[in-house]
N, C-alpha and C positions, 0 to 999 in steps of 0.2 A: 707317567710311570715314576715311581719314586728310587730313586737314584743313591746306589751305595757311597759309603763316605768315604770309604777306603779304597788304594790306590796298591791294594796286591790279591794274590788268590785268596782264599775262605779258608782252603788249609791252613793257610799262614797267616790268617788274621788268626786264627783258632790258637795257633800256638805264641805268637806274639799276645793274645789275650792272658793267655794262663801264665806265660813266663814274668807277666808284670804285675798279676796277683798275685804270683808265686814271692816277687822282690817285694811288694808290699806286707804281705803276712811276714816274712824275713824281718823288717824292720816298723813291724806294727808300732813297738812303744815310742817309737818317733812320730808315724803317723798318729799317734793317738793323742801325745801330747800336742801336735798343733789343733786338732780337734776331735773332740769322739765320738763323733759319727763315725771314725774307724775302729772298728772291731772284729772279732773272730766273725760274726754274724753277719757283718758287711760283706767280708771277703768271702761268705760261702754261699752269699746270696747272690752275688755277683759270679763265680763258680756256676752255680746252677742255671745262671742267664745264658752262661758261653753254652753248655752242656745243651739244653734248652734249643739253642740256635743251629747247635752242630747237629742235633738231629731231626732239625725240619727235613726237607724234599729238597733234593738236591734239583736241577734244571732239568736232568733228565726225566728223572721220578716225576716231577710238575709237569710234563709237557708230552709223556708218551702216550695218555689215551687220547688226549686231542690231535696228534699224530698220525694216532692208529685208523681215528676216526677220515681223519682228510684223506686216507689214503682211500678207505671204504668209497667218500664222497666222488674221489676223483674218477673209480670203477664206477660208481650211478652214473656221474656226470656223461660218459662215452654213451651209456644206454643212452641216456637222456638224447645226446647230439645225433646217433644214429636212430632213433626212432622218428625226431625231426623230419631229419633226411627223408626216409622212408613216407613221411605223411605229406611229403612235399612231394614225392612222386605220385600218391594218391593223387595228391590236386589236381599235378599236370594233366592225368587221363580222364577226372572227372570233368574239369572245365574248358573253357575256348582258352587260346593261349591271349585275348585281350585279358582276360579277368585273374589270370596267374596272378602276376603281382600283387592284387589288391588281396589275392586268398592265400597266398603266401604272409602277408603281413598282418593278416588279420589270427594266422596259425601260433604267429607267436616270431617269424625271421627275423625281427627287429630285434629281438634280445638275443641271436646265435654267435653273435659275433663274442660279445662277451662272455657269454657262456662258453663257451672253446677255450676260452682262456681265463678259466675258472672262477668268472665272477658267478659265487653261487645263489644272490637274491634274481641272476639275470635268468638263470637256468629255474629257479623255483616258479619265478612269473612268465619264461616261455610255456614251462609244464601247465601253468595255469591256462594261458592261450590254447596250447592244444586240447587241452580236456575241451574246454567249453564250445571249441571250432569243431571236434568230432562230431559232440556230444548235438549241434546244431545242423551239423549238414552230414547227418550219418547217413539220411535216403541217397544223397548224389553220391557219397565217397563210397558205398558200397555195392551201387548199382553196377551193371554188368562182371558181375566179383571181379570187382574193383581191389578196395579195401577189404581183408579179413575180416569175420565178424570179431574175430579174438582180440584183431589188433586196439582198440577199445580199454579191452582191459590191461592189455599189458599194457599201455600206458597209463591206465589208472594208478593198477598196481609199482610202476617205476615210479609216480608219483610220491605215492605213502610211502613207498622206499626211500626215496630222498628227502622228503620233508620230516622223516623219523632218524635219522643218519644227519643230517642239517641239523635240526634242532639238536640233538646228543653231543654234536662236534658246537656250536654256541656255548651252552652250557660247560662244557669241556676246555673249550679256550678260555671259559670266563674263569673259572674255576684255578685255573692255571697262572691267568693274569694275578688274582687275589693270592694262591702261594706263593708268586714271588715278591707281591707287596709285601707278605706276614715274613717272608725270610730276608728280603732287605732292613724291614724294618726292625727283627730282630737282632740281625748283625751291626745296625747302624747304633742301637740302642748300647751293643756292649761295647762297642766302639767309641762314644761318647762319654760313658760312665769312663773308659782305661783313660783317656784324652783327659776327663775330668781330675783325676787320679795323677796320673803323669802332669799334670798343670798347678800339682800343691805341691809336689816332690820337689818343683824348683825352690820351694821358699822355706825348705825345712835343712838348710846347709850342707846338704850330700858335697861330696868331693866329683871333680868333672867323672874320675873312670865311674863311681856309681849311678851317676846321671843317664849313664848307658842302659841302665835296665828301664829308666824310665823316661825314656824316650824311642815314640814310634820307628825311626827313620833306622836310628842305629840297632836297633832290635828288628826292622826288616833285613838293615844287610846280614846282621846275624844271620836269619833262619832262611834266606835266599840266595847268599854271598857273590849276588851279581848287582849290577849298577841298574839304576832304572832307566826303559828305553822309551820310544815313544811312537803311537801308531797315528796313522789321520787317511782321509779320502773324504770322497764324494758320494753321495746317493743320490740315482738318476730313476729317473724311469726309462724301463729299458727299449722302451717303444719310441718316443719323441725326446728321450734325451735331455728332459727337464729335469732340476734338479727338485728332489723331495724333501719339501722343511720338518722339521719338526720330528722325523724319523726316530725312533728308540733304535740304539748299535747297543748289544750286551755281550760280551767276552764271557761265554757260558760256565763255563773251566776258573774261569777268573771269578765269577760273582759280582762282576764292574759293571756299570752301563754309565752312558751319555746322551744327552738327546742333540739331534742335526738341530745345522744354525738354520735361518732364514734361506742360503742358497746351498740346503743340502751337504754342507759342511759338517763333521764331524771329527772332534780330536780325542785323544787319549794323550794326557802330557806326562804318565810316571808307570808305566808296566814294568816288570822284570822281561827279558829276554824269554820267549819260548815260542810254543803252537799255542793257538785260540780256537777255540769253534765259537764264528759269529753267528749273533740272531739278530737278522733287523725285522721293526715291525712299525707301520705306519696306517693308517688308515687308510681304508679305498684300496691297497694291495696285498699279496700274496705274501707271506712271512718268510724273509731269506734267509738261509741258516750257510755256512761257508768255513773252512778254516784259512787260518794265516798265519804266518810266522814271522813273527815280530826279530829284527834283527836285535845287537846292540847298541846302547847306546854311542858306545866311538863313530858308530856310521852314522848316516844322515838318518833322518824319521821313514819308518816304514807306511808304505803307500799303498791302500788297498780301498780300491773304488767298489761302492755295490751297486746294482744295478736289480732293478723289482718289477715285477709285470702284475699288473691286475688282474 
């Protein structure tokens, strides 16, 4: 995941952007004389970059129909697990208790486990075991009305319910991954051009107080007037307590992300003091979303472990 460059919120990048175009058009005929790549034309192209950026899809806007969608997912999923259930009692009364086991695993048991804890290729390929284990031994599971004749279809039809709800939430997370690529990469883009900007300003003989417009750091305490704190933890899996590498951690509110070190390690080295709402997201688990409140910096680093289940 591609990784913002800045080290405050999106609001405050927004207005730290404008305030340094604002000091730049201010003393345009200085920028111009060291080159004239600056001009009115520069400075509104760059305007319209910020403007541009500020009104992509904020995290929430990006991420509520894939949302809406897993919640959908997670009501199939129960169908899904209680119809199991149910087809595993079919068994018991069709067959001798030697052959349970072997028509239990042939039903699809092998993948319930994960599926209960919402791994949803596990629950897609149980669904698949069961159609094809009905759809085989419908004379034994339905002999002495055993099995329903309906029961068939309703899990047919759970099926295309969740394979159509699955596919939709795919597409929907992808779709969501790529807005926050196009909105980091936007933000990093004007962030880069001010940086570029604020990097000529030094060689054009400003006095130190004006230097203050063009520089990030002092134009963050400006528009934040707090000191920068600092967050870190762990990402484990919440079942065996390994830690998870490579993990995406993103400060929603903020527009920051980081990726975990090798043992699950995670830092933030320069936040303002506030509330976060985390997203972690790692492959092979469930995406964690969480708040935290970042002290300040006079105290030690604020410590906030996550923990993920597949």
């Amino acid at each position: 995941m591609l990784q913002s460059l800045y080290n405050c919120r999106m609001s405050e990048l927004y207005t730290i952007l404008r305030i340094g175009w604002v000091a730049c058009n201010t003393n345009l005929a200085t920028f111009t004389g060291f080159s004239a790549s600056y001009d009115a034309v520069l400075i509104a192209a760059r305007i319209a970059e910020i403007d541009a950026a500020e009104l992509l899809p904020d995290f929430q806007a990006r991420n509520s129909i894939a949302q809406n969608l897993r919640t959908d997912l997670v009501e199939v999923n129960d169908r899904v697990l209680l119809l199991f259930k149910q087809l595993q009692r079919y068994i018991t009364y069709a067959y001798a208790p030697a052959q349970h086991a072997a028509q239990y695993d042939a039903a699809g048991y092998g993948y319930y486990s994960e599926a209960a804890n919402l791994n949803w290729d596990s629950s897609a390929a149980m669904l698949v075991s069961m159609t094809n284990f009905i759809n085989a031994n419908a004379a034994d599971l339905l002999a002495t009305n055993n099995m329903p004749s309906t029961f068939e279809a309703a899990v047919i039809a759970t099926k295309n319910s969740f394979d159509t709800i699955h596919q939709d939430f795919l597409v929907a997370e992808n779709a969501a991954f790529v807005a926050t690529e196009t909105k980091v990469a936007a933000n990093n883009l004007c962030y880069q051009n001010l940086i570029a900007m604020f990097s000529d300003a030094r060689y054009l003989g400003f006095s130190a107080s004006q230097m203050k417009s063009f520089t990030f750091s002092a134009l963050l305490s400006l528009v934040t007037n707090t000191s920068p704190a600092k967050l870190k933890g762990k990402i484990t899996d919440v079942v065996t307590g390994l830690p998870i590498p490579s993990a995406v951690v993103e400060l929603t509110n903020l527009g920051v992300s980081v990726v975990a070190d090798a043992n699950g390690n995670y830092y933030f080295n320069s936040l303002p003091s506030g509330t976060y709402n985390v997203y972690c997201q790692a492959a092979g688990y469930v995406d964690y979303t969480g708040v935290v409140v970042v002290a300040p910096s006079s105290l030690l680093p604020t410590i906030f472990h996550i923990q993920m289940s597949v």
